[in-house]
C-alpha positions as CSV (number, residue, x, y, z in Angstrom):
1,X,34.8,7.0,-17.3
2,X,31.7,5.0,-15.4
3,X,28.6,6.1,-15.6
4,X,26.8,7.4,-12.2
5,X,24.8,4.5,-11.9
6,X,27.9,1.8,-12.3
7,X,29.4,4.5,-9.5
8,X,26.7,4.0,-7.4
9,X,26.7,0.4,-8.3
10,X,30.2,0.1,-7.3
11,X,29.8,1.4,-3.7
12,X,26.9,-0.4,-3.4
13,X,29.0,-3.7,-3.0
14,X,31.7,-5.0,-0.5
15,X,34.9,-4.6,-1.9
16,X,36.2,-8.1,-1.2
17,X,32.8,-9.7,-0.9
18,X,30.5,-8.4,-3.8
19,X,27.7,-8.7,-1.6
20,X,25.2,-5.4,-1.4
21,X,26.6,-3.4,1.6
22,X,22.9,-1.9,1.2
23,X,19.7,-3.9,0.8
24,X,18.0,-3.9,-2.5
25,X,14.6,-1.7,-1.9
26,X,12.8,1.5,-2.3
27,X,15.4,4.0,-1.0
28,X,18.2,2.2,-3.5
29,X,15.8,2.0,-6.5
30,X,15.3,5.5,-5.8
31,X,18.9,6.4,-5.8
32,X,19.5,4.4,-9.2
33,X,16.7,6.0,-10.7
34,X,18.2,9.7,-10.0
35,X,21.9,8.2,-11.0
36,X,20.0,7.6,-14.5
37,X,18.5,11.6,-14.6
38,X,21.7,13.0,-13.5
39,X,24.0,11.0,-15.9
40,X,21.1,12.0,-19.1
41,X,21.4,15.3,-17.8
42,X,25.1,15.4,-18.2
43,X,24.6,14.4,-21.8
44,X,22.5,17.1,-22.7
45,X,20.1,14.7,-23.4
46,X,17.2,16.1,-20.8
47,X,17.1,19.6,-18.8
48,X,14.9,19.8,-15.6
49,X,14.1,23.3,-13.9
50,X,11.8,23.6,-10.7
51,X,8.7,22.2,-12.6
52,X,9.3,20.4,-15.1
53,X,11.9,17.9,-16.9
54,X,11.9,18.5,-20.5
55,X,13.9,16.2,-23.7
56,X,16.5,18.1,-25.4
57,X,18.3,15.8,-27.9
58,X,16.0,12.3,-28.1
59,X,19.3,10.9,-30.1
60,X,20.7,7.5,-27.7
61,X,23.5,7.8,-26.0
62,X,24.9,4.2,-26.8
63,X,25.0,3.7,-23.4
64,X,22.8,0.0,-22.5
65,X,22.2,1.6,-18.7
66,X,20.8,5.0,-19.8
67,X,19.2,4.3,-23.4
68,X,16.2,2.4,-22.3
69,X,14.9,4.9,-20.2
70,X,16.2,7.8,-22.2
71,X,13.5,6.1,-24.6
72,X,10.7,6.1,-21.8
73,X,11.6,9.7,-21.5
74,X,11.3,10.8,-24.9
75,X,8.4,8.5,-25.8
76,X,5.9,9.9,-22.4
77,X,2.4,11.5,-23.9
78,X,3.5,14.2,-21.0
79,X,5.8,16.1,-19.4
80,X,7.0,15.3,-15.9
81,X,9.0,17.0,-13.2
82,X,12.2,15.7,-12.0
83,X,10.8,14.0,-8.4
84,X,8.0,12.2,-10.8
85,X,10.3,10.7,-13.4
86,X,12.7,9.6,-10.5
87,X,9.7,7.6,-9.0
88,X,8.6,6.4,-12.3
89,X,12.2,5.2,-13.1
90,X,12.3,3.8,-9.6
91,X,9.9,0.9,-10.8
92,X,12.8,-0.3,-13.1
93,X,15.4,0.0,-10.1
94,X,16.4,-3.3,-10.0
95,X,16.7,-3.5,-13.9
96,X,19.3,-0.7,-13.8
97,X,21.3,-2.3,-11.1
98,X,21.5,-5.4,-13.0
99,X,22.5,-3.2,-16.3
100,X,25.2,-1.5,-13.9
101,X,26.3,-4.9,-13.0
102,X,26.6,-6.2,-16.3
103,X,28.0,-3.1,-17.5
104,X,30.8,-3.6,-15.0
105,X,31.4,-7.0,-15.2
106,X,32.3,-6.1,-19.1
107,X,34.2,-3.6,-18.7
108,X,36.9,-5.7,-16.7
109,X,35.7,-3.8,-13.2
110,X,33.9,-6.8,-11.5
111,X,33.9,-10.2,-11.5
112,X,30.9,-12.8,-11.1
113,X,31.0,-15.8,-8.4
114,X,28.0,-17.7,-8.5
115,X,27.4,-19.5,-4.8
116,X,24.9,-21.6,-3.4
117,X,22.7,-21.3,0.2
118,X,21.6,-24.2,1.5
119,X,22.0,-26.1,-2.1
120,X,18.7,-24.5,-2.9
121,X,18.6,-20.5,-3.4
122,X,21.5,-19.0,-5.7
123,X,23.1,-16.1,-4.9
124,X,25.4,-14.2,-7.3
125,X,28.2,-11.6,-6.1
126,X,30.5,-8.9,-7.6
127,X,33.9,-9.2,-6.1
128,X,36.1,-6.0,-7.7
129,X,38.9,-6.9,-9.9
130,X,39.8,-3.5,-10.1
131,X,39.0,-1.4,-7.5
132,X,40.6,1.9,-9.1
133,X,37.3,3.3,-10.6
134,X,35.5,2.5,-6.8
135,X,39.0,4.4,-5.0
136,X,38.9,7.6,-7.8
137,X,34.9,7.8,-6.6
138,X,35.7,7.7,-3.1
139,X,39.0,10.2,-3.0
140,X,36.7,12.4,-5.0
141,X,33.9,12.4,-2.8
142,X,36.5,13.0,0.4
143,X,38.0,15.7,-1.4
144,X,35.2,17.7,-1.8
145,X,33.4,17.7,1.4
146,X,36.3,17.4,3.7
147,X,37.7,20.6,1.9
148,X,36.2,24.0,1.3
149,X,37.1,23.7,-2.5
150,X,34.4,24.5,-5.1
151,X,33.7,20.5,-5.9
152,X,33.5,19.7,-9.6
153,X,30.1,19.3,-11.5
154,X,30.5,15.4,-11.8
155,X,31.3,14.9,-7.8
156,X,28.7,17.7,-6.9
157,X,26.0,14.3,-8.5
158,X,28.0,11.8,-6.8
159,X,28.0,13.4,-3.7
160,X,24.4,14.1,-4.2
161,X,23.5,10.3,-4.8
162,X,25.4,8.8,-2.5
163,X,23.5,11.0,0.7
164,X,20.1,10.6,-0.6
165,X,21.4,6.3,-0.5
166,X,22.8,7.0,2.9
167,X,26.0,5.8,1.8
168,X,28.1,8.0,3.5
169,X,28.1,6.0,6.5
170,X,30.3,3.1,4.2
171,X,32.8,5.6,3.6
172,X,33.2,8.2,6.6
173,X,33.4,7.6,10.1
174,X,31.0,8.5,12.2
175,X,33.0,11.6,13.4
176,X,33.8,12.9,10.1
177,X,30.4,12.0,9.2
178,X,29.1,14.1,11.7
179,X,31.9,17.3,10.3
180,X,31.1,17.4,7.1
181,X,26.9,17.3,7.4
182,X,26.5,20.8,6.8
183,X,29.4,20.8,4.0
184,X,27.3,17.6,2.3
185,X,24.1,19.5,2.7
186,X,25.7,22.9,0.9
187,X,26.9,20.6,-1.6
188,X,23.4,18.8,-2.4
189,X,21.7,22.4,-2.6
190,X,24.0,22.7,-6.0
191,X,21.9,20.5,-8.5
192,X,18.3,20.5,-8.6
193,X,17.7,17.0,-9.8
194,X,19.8,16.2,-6.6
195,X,17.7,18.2,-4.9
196,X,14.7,16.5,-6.0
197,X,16.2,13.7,-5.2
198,X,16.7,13.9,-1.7
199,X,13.5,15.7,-1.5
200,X,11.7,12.2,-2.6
201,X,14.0,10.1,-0.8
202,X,12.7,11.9,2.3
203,X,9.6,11.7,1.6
204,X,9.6,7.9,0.9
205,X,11.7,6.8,4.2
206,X,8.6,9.2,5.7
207,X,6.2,7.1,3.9
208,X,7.7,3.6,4.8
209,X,8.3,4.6,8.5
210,X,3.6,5.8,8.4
211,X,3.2,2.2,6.7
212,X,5.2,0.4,9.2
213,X,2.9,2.5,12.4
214,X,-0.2,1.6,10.3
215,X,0.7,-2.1,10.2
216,X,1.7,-2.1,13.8
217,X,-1.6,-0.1,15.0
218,X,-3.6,-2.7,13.0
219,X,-1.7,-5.5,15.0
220,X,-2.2,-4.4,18.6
């Protein structure tokens, strides 16, 4: 079983490409960050109520994606809430998508292909060699919210990550996009770190779009 990070990971990239459907940023750092919290969570490794997230076994997990930050966790002089570890795990965003990656990669799931622009910048892509782990993800995600079934703990996360990345759009169409909104918003009310989440998501896409007025205003 993948971790929610390599999920994430995995529907991050074009399926015959490799290249990020999404670009790397703020809002996917974010998303990475919370796939991190959730997946410790599922461990038993942290608990997080309202306030505050708090270290219940320090032990690693043996997982290379979560352990370093497990550590980070366990080692902090305080305690933090949810929405304040996911921004401070945010910083290391790009690290964890490149553990994911690698992660993947050696698990048989992706392949690299090294390509050249212009002779001069490199750019590396995933194409899948297996796509059945990114297929399992998807049919689980459409089978929760697309049905009035009680989803599963596990795809409850998933769905949870994938709205706060605004990755729904990659796998619905717009129509059924536009059914299953209040369905996806139930859903995402069922785990707090999800909602915490989606809370600082939202407040960073508000944050972004203040920045980007600013700039103009100081322009014109």
């Amino acid at each position: 079983m993948l971790n929610f990070a390599e999920d994430i990971t995995l529907l991050l990239l074009d399926d015959e490409t490799g290249a990020m459907l999404q670009p790397k940023g703020l809002v996917v750092n974010h998303v990475l960050a919370g796939a991190v919290l959730m997946d410790l969570a599922f461990q038993s490794k942290i608990d997080a109520d309202l306030e505050l997230l708090k270290v219940i076994d320090p032990s690693p997990t043996g997982d290379a994606v979560l352990d370093p930050y497990l550590a980070q966790i366990v080692a902090a002089s305080e305690e933090l809430s949810a929405s304040e570890w996911i921004r401070v795990l945010a910083g290391f965003g790009e690290e964890i998508l490149d553990k994911s990656l690698d992660s993947l990669v050696s698990k048989g799931v992706l392949k690299v292909v090294d390509k050249k622009i212009l002779w001069v910048f490199g750019t590396r892509r995933y194409p899948m060699i297996d796509d059945r782990e990114e297929r399992e993800v998807k049919l689980r995600i459409l089978d929760a919210i697309l049905s009035d079934k009680i989803p599963e703990p596990r795809d409850v996360v998933v769905i949870c990550l994938v709205d706060a990345g605004d990755l729904f759009k990659s796998i619905l169409s717009p129509r059924e996009l536009d059914h299953a909104a209040d369905r996806i918003e139930q859903i995402c009310k069922l785990d707090l770190i999800g909602q915490a989440l989606s809370k600082t998501v939202k407040q960073l896409h508000v944050d972004i779009q203040l920045a980007a007025s600013s700039h103009l205003g100081h322009m014109m």
